[in-house]
N, C-alpha and C positions, 0 to 999 in steps of 0.2 A: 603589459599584455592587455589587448581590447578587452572591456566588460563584455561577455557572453549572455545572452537572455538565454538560460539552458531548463528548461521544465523536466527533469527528472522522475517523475511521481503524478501517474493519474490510470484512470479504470475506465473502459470501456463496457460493453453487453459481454464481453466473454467473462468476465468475472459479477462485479456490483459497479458499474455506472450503467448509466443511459443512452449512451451515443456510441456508434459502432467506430471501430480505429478510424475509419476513412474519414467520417465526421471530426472527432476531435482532431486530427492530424489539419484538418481545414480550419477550425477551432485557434487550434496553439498556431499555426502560421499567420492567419489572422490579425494575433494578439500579439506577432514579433516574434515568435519563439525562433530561435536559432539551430538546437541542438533540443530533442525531443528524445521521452522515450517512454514506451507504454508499461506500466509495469500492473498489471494485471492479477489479481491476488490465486497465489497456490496454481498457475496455471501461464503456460505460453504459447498457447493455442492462434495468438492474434497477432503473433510477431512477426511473421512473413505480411500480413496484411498490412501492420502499420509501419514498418520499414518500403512499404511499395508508395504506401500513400504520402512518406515523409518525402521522398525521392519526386512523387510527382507535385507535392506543393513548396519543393526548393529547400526545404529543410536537412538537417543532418539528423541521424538518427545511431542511437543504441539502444539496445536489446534490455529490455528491462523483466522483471516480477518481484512480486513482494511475498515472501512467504512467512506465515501465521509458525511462530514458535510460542514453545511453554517454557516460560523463565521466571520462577518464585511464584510461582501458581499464577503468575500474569500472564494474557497473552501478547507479546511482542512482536513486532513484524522488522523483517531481515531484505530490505530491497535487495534486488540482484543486479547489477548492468554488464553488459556487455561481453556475456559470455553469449556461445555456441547452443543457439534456441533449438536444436535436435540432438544437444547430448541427453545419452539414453540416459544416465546414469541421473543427470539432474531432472530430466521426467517422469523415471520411475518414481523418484523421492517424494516429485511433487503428486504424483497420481496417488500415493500412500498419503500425504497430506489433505489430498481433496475425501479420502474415504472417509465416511463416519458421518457427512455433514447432512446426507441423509434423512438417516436416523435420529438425530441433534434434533433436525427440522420437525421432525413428526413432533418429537420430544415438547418441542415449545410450543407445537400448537395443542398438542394436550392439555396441555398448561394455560394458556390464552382461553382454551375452551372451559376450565374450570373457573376461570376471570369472567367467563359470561361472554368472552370472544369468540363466536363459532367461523368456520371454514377460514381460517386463517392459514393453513398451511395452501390450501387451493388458492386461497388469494396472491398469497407471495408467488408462487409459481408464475402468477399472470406476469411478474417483473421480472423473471429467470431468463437472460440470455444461455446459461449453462446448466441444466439442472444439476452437477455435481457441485456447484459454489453456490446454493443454495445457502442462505446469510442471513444476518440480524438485519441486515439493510433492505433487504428485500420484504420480510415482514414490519418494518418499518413504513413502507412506500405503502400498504395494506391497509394497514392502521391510519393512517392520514385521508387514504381516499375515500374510508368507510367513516370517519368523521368520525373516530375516536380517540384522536389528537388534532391540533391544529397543522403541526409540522415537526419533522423527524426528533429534532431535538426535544421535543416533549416527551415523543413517544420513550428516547433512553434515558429520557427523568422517572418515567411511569412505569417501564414495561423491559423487560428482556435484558436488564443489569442486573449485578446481584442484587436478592434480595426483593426481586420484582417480579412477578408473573412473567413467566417466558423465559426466562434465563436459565439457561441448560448449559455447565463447564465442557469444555473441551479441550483434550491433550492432544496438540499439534507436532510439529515436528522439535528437535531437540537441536539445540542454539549452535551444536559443534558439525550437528550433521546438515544443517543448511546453507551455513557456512562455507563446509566443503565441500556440497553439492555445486556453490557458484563458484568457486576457487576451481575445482578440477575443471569446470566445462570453459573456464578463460575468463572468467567474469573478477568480479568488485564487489565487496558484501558490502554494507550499508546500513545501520541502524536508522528505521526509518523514523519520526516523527516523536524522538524520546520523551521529550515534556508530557506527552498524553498519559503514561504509562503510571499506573501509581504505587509506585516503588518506594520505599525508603532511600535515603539518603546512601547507606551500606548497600542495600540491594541493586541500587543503580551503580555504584562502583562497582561491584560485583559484575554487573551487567557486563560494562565498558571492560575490565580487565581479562573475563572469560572471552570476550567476545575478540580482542584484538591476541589473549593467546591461542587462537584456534585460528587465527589468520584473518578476522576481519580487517576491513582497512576505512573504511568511511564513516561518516556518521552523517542523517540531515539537519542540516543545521536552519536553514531557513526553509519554510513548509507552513502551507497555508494554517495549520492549529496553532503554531506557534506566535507568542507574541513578542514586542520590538525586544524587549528583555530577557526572553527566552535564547531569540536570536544570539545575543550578547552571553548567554551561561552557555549556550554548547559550542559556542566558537572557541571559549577558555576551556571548555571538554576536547574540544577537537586536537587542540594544541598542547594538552597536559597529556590526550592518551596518542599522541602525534596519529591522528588520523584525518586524511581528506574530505575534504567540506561538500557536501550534496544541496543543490536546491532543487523544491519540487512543489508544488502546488498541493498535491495531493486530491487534484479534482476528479468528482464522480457527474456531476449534472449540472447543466446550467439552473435548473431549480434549487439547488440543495448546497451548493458548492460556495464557500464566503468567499473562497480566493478565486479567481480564473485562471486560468493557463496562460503562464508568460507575465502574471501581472506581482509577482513577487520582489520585493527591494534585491540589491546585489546580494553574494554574501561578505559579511564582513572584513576586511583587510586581513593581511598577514596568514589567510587560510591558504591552500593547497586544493586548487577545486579536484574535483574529482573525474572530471574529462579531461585532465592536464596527464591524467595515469594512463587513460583510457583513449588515448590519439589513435592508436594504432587500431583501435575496435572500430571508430565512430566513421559508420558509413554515409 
């Protein structure tokens, strides 16, 4: 079968990136992408727009989101593909997902302000395409512009991790019900970008086995955090928990972003992509 250049995995203004769907659909076309898909965190508000714009820049496209689960006090993210971007049932879950973030928000700049950070929550707001996805990214983008980091990755060395001024926990949705929020609406779960995640050894099987007995089926294997070696431990995950191989970039900004869209190695041999399940979705 032809290698597929398929970007799976990136954010636009409706959630935390920079670039509206129409832009990055221009972006990943650009860059070769074949097969696109927005997935948008806890929200799919920009799936009719970037299914229009994959259509007018010759691409194919599936229905993407990524939704923020609570898994061994960590938080884990569950891409979605290719389900039915108006079932009620997976919007209601996600609107119950996006609540609390807020409050969180206030929470951390509270906290920022006790750091000697003033109007930090005002500032974040300036980067809000959504103000219900109000984010650690967005107060990030804050902190850089005001000159009290160089760039983002400082700022989650410094600031809004555990243990750091601004870091406020949050319990997201629960690993069985996001699952089968994408499962009934026609979709594909997806374990997105597991290397990030800092799990124990036990707690990450754990992960994998709760997650494919509740019907997940994919996991991403190649994604822009991941390195060439990472690549290679979850392609032997993918095939020990037989689950479908995902690639995605994972891009929010052409400022911020390591990998671009479309510019990701294949995935490794012997996998099961995960558009090979998904034919019958990919418009």
């Amino acid at each position: 079968m032809p290698i597929l250049n398929a970007d799976l995995h990136c954010h636009s203004v409706v959630s935390d990136g920079t670039l509206t769907p129409e832009a990055l659909a221009q972006r990943a076309a650009a860059n070769g992408v074949q097969l696109w898909a927005l997935t948008d965190h806890d929200e799919v508000g920009g799936q009719h727009r970037a299914a229009a714009a994959a259509k007018a820049q010759g691409m194919k496209y599936l229905t993407g989101t990524e939704i923020s689960v609570t898994f061994a006090n960590e938080t884990v993210h569950i891409v979605g593909l290719g389900f039915d971007p108006d079932d009620g049932q997976l919007r209601d879950g996600l609107r119950a997902t996006r609540g609390g973030r807020g409050a969180r928000a206030m929470e951390m700049a509270d906290q920022l302000a006790a750091a000697g950070i003033k109007g930090a929550y005002e500032g974040a707001l300036k980067y809000v395409g959504n103000p219900e996805l109000i984010s650690r990214t967005h107060f990030a983008r804050f902190l850089v512009e005001t000159g009290v980091c160089r760039e983002t990755g400082e700022v989650f060395r410094r600031y809004l991790t555990e243990g750091h001024p601004g870091f406020v926990p949050h319990r997201w949705a629960a690993l069985k019900d996001a699952v089968r929020w994408i499962h009934e609406a026609g979709g594909v779960a997806v374990i997105a970008h597991p290397a990030r995640y800092r799990l124990t050894a036990n707690e990450e099987y754990a992960l994998f086995t709760e997650f494919k007995a509740h019907g997940g089926l994919g996991v991403e294997v190649v994604t822009g955090s991941h390195t060439a070696a990472e690549y290679l431990r979850y392609a032997e995950a993918a095939r020990e928990f037989g689950l479908v191989a995902s690639r995605g970039s994972d891009f929010h900004s052409p400022d911020e972003s390591h990998t671009d869209l479309g510019r990701l190695p294949d995935l490794p041999g012997e996998l099961t992509p995960v558009w090979e399940m998904l034919a019958d979705r990919i418009r």
